[in-house]
Every structure is written in C-alpha cells, then in structure tokens.
C-alpha positions as CSV (number, residue, x, y, z in Angstrom):
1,X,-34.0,-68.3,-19.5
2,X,-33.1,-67.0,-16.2
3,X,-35.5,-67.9,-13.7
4,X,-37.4,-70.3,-15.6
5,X,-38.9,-73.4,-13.3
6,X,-39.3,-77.0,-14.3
7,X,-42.7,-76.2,-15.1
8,X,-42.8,-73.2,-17.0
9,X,-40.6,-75.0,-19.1
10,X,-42.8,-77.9,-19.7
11,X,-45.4,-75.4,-20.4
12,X,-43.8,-73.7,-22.9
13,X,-43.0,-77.1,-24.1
14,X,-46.7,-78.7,-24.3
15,X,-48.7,-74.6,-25.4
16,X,-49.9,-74.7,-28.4
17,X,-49.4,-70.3,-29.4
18,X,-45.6,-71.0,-28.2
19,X,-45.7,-69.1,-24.8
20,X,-42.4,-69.1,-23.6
21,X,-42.2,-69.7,-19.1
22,X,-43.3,-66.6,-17.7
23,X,-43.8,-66.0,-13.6
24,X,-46.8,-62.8,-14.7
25,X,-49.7,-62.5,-16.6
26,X,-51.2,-58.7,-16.8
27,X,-54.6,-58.3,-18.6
28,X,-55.9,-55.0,-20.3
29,X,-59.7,-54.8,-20.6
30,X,-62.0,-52.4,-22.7
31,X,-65.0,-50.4,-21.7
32,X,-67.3,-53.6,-22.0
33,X,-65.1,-55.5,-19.4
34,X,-63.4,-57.6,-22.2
35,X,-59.9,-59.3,-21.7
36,X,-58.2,-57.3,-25.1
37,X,-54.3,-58.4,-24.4
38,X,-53.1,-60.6,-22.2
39,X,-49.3,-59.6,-21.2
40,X,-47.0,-62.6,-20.0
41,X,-43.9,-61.9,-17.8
42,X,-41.0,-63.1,-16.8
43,X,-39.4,-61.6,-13.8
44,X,-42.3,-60.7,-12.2
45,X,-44.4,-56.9,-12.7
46,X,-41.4,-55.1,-13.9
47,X,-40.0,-58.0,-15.7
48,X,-39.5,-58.7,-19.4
49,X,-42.2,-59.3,-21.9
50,X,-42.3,-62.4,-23.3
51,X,-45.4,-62.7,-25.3
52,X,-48.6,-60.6,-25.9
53,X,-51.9,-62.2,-26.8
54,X,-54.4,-60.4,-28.4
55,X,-58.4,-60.6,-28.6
56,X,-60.9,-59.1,-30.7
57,X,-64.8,-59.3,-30.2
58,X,-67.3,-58.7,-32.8
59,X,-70.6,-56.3,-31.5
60,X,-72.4,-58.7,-29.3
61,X,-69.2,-59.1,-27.0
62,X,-68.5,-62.5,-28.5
63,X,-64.4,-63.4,-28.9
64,X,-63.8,-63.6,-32.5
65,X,-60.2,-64.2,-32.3
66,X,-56.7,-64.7,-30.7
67,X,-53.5,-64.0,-31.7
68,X,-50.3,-64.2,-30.4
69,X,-48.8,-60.5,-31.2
70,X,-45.4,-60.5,-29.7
C-alpha cells in the first residue's frame, strides 16, 4: 500500500476485523449521538476507503453489534 508506515502494517497484522493501515478514521453519528459507521482512510480526508465499520443499537442506546461492511 502506498503510504503505509511500519505500524499501520503491524496493525493490520495483529486487528482482529482485518483493518487494513489507514492514516483517517471519520465517524458518522445518529440523532442520539451514536457512533453508526466508522470510515478508515488511507491518504488522509480525501483519501481511499479502506474499510467501513458498522454499529447498530437496540432502543435503550445499547451497541448490539459490529460489522465490518466494506
């Protein structure tokens, strides 16, 4: 990957959902302030999208899940 640093690569290397080395992270939030997708970078704002991780609440604002979408 261009750009990549050492440790981007060891933290692709040691993530558990398989992040690839990314340089950004951009969140998206709902009305209740909850993180719902957490965009990773690489490149910096304008830079390519690596992976997208989603999370869904259940009525009380409680994270039921996350899922690596992209």
């Amino acid at each position: 990957m261009v750009g990549t640093k050492k440790y981007g690569e060891e933290n692709y290397i040691s993530n558990l959902m398989g992040i690839p080395a990314h340089d950004y992270i951009e969140n998206t939030y709902d009305a209740n302030n909850n993180i719902i997708a957490t965009t990773y970078k690489i490149g910096g704002s304008s830079g390519d999208v690596v992976a997208i991780v989603g999370i869904t609440y259940d009525a009380n604002n409680n994270p039921l899940t996350v899922e690596r979408t992209t």
